[in-house]
C-alpha positions in Angstrom: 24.1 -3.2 -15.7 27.1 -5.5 -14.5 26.4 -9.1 -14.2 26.0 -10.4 -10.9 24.6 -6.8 -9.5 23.2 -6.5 -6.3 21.0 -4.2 -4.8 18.5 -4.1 -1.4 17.4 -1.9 0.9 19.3 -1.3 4.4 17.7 0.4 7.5 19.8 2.4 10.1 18.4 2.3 13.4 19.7 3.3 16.8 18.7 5.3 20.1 18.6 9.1 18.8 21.5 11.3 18.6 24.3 8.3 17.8 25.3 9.4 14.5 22.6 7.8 12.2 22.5 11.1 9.7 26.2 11.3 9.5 26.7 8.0 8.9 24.2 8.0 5.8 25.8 11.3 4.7 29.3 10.3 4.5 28.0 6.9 2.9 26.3 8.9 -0.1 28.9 11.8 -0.3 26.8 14.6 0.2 24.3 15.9 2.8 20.6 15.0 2.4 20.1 13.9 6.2 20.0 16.7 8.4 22.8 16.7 11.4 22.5 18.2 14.7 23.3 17.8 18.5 19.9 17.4 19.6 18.0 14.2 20.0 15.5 13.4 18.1 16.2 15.8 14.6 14.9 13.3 12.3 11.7 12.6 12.1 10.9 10.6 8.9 12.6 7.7 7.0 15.0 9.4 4.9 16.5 6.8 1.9 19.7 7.5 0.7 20.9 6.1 -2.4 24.6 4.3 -2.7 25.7 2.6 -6.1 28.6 1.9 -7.3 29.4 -0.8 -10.7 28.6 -3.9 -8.4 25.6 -3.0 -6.3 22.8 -0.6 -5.5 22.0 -0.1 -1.9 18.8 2.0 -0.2 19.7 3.3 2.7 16.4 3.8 5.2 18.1 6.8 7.6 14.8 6.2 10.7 14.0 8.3 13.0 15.7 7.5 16.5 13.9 4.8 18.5 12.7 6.4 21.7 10.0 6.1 24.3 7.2 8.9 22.4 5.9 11.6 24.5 3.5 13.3 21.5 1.6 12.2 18.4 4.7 13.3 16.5 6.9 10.8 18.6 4.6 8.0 18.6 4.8 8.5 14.2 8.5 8.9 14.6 8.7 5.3 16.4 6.3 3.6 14.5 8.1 5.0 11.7 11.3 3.8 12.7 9.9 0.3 13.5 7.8 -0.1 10.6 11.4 0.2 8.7 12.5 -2.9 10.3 9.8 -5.1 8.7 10.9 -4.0 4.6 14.2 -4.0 4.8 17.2 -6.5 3.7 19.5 -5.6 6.6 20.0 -3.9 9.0 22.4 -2.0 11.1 22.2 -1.2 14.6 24.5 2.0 15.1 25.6 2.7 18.7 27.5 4.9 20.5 31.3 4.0 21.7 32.0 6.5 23.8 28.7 6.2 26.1 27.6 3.3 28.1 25.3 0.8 26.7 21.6 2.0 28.2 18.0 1.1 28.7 18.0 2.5 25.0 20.0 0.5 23.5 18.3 -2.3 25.5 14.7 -1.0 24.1 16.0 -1.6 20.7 18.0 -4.5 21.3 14.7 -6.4 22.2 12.9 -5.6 19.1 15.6 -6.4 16.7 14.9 -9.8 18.7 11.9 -10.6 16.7 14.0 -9.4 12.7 14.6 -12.2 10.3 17.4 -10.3 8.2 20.7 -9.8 9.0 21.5 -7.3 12.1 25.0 -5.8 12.4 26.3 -4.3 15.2 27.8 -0.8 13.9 30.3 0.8 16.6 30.0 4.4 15.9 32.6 7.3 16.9 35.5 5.1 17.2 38.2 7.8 16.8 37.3 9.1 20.2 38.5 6.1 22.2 41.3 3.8 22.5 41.4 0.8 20.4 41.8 -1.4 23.8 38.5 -0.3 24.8 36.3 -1.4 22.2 36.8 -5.5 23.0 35.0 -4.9 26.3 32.1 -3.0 24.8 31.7 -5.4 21.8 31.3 -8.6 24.8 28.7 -6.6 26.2 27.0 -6.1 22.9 27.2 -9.8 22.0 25.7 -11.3 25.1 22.4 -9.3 24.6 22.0 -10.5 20.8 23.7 -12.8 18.1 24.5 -10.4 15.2 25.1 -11.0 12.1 28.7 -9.5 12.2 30.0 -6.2 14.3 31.9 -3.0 12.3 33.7 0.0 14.1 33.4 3.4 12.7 34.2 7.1 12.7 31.0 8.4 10.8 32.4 11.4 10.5 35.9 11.0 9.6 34.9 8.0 7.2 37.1 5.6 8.8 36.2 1.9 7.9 32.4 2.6 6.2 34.5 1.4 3.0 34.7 -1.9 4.6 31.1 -1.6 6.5 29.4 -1.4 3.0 31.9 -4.2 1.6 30.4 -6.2 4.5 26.9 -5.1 4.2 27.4 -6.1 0.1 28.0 -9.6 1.0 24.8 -10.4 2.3 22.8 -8.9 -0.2 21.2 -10.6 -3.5 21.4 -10.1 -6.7 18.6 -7.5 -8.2 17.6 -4.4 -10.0 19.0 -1.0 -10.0 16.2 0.8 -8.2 17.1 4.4 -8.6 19.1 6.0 -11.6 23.3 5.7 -10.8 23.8 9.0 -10.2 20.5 9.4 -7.7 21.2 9.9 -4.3 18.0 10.3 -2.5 14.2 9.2 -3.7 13.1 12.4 -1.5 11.9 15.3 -3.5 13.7 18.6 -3.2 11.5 20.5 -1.5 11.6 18.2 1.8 15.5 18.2 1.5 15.3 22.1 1.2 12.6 22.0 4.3 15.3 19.8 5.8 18.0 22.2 5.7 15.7 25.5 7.0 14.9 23.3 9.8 18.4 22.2 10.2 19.6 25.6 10.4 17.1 26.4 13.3 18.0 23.6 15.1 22.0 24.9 15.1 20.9 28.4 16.1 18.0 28.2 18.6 17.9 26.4 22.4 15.5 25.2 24.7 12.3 24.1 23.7 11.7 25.6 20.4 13.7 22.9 18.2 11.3 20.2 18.9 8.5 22.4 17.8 9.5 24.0 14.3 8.0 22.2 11.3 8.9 23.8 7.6 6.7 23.7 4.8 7.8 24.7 1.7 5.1 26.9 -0.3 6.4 27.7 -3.4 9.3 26.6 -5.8 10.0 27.4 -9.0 12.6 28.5 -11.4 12.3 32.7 -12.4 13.4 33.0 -16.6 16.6 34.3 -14.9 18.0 30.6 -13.9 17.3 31.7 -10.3 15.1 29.1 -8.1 12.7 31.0 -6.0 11.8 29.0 -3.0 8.9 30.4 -0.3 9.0 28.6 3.5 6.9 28.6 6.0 8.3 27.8 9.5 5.5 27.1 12.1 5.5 27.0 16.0 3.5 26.6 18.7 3.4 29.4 20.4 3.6 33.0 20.3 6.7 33.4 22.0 8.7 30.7 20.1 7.7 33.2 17.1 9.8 36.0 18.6 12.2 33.7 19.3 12.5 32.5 15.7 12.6 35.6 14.0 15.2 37.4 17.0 15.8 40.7 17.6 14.8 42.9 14.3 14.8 40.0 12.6 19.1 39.3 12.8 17.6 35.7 13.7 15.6 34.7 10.8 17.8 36.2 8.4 21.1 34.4 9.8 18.6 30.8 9.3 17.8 32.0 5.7 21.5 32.8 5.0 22.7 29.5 6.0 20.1 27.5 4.8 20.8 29.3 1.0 24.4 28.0 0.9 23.3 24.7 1.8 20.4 24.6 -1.0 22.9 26.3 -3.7 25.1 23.6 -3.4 22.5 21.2 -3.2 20.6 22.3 -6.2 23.7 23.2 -7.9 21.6 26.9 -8.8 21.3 30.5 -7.3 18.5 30.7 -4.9 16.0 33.1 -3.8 14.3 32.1 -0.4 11.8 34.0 1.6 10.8 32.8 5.0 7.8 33.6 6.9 7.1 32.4 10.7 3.7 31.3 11.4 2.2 30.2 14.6 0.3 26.6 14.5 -1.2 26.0 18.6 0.2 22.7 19.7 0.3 21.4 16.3 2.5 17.9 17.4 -0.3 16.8 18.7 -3.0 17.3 16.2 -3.4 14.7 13.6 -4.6 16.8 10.6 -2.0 19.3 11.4 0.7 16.3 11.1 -0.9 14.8 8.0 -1.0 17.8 6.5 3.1 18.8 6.8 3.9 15.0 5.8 3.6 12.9 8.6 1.9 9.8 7.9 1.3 6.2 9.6 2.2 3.9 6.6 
């Protein structure tokens, strides 16, 4: 290891939906946090691992901070908070192209009370005109003194270079946590859960995102190379199942299709996956449900 590395862990926090997994995916290269148009998709911390010769940083990818309307949501926020108090910065992501809200507000107030550094991260800046952004960063700075402020395009990449050049600065020297060529401490079944769920939350509408959990059964490796993997999918009702698996099962199939690709490149191997659909009554809001598919207060 290089003299003078530097390593420490980094939390990415922000009202849902403002480009939290995307930023940590184009950070580490590859996909490990799910992406989707709907609030809320990620529901636990999800560490992402950047390292280059000078430096090792942990990316903590948290659940959006909203107002919780289950048991799941109240773990997703406590989650997200909890993150606040073990990290050594942090970066508060926000949205460019929509108005600064009672959202932003919410989280404003709590990174109020945070020790570490706090940057301001401008997210989707390739959708407006440069001219625009010197109002909106005023606005930002008059609620909170932070740290230092960096515009980005999560998606296209532009300026994370200099974000994690910046971020860099601040931290201190330390250990290489996780091997070089790591890139997430999560193991590969919940990245494979992940992706199934990911896949469900592209192709289905209404009110059945919010309540799919996936639990992976079985994984293992057949003598032909090929990694057999066996999923559950639970809802909450009956007619979400329906939903879920579609018409003669076109549904269900499509989800296991697109949720293959994503695992083959992932895993690097040929995959088989078998998906079963599996009704669980109002499970967001029973606690030994939630423990039992992972969620945990910390």
């Amino acid at each position: 290891m290089k003299e003078g590395f530097k390593s420490g862990f980094v939390a990415i926090v922000g009202r849902p939906n403002v480009g939290k997994s995307t930023l940590m995916n184009q950070v580490i290269g590859q996909k490990i946090a799910i992406m989707s148009d709907k609030p809320q998709t990620t529901r636990n911390k999800i560490h992402g691992v950047y390292t280059t010769e000078d430096m090792q940083i942990v990316f903590l990818d948290t659940p959006g901070i909203h107002k919780p309307f289950s048991k799941l949501g109240d773990y997703m926020v406590k989650a997200a908070v909890s993150a606040l108090e073990e990290v050594d910065a942090v970066l508060f992501l926000t949205d460019v192209t929509e108005e600064l809200g009672g959202g932003d507000r919410f989280i404003i107030e709590r990174l109020k009370n945070v020790s570490t550094p706090v940057f301001l991260v401008l997210n989707k800046i390739d959708k407006v005109h440069p001219e625009a952004l010197l109002p909106i960063i005023e606005t930002y700075r008059k609620l909170h003194d932070f740290t230092e402020i960096v515009p980005v395009s999560a998606l296209q990449g532009n300026n994370v270079n200099a974000l994690l050049e910046t971020v860099g600065k601040y931290l201190d020297e330390g250990p290489m946590y996780y091997p070089a060529d790591q890139v997430t401490d999560h193991p590969e079944q919940f990245v494979c859960a992940e992706l199934i769920r990911e896949k469900i939350l592209q192709l289905t509408r209404e009110e059945v995102p919010h309540s799919i959990a996936v639990e992976i059964e079985s994984m293992g490796t057949g003598d032909n190379g090929v990694v057999n993997i066996g999923a559950v999918i639970y809802v909450e009702r009956d007619s979400q199942k329906g939903i879920v698996i579609g018409k003669q099962g076109v549904l269900l199939k499509e989800i296991g299709k697109l949720a293959r690709q994503d695992m083959e490149r992932l895993l690097g191997s040929k995959i088989f996956l078998e998906l079963w659909v599996k009704v669980k009554k109002d499970w967001r809001n029973r606690e030994s449900v939630l423990k039992s598919l992972g969620f945990r207060h910390e």
